[in-house]
C-alpha positions in Angstrom: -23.6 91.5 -18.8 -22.0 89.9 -16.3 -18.3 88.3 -15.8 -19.1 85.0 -15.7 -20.6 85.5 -19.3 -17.4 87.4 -20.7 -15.5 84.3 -19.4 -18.1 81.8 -21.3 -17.3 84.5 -24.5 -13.9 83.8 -23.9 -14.1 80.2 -23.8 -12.9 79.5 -20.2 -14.9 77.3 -19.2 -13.2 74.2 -21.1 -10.1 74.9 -18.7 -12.6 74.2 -15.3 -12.3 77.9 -14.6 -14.4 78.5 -11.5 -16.9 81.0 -11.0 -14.7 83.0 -8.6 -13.0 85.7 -9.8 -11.2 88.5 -9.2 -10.8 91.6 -11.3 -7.8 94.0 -10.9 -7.5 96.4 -13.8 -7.5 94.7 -17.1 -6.5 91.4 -15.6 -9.0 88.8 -14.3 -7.7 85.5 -11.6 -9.3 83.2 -11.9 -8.7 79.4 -10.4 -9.2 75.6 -11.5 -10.3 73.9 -8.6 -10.3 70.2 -10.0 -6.5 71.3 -11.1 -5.6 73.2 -8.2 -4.0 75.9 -10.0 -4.5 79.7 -10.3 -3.9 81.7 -13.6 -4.2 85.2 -14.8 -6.0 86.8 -18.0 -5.8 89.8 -20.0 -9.3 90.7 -20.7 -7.9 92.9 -23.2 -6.0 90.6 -25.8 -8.3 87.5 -24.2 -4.9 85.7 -23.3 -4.0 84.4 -20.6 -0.7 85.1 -19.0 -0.1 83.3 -16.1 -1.0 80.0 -14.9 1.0 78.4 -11.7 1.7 75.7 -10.8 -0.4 72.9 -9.1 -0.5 74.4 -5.2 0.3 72.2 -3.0 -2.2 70.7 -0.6 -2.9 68.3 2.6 -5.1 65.5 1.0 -7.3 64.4 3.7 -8.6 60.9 4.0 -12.3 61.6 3.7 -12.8 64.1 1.3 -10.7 65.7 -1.8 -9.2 68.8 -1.4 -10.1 71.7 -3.4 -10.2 75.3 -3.9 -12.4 77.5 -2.3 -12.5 81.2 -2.6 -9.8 83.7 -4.0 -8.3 87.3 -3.3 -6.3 89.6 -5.1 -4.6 92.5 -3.6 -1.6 95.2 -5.4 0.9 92.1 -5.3 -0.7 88.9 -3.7 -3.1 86.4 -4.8 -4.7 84.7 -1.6 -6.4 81.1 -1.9 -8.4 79.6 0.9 -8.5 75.7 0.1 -11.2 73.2 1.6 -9.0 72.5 4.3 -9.4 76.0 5.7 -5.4 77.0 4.5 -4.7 80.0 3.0 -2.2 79.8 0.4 -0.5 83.5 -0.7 1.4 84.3 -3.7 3.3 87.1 -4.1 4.2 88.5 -7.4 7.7 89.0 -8.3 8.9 92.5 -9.4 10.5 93.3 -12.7 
C-alpha cells in the first residue's frame, strides 16, 4: 500500500500532483509540474495546507520548463527544475 495509492484515495491526482513526493511526519509535498507550484497535505485530515505560488522559471526556447525532483528537509523544500536550477523555500517561523 503504497503512497502513490493514498494520493489516488485522496483524489490528488485531478490537481496534476506528480508522483514525487516527500513525506515529513504527517505532512506529504507534493508538486504540480504543468503548474509549477509546490503544496503541502495533511495526510491526517486529507487537506491540504499549503500551496505556493507559481515558482518562477527561465523558459527556454526549445523546450518547456518543468519540475523535476523535490526535497524536504526540518524547514526547506528544495525543487530542481528541467533547467538544472534549484529553487529553495524556506518556511517561515510562527
Amino acid at each position: 500500500y503504497g503512497m502513490w495509492d493514498k494520493m489516488e484515495k485522496m483524489n490528488l491526482k485531478k490537481y496534476g500532483v506528480n508522483g514525487n513526493t516527500s513525506l515529513q511526519g504527517d505532512l506529504l509535498y507534493f508538486y504540480n509540474d504543468k503548474e509549477l507550484q509546490f503544496g503541502v497535505l495533511d495526510i491526517n485530515t486529507k487537506e491540504i495546507i499549503y500551496v505556493s505560488e507559481p515558482i518562477a522559471v527561465v523558459e527556454r526556447d526549445d523546450s518547456f520548463t518543468r519540475l523535476r525532483d523535490l526535497k524536504v528537509s526540518e524547514n526547506k523544500v528544495y525543487i530542481l527544475d528541467s533547467n538544472h536550477t534549484l529553487h529553495i523555500f524556506e518556511r517561515e517561523q510562527h
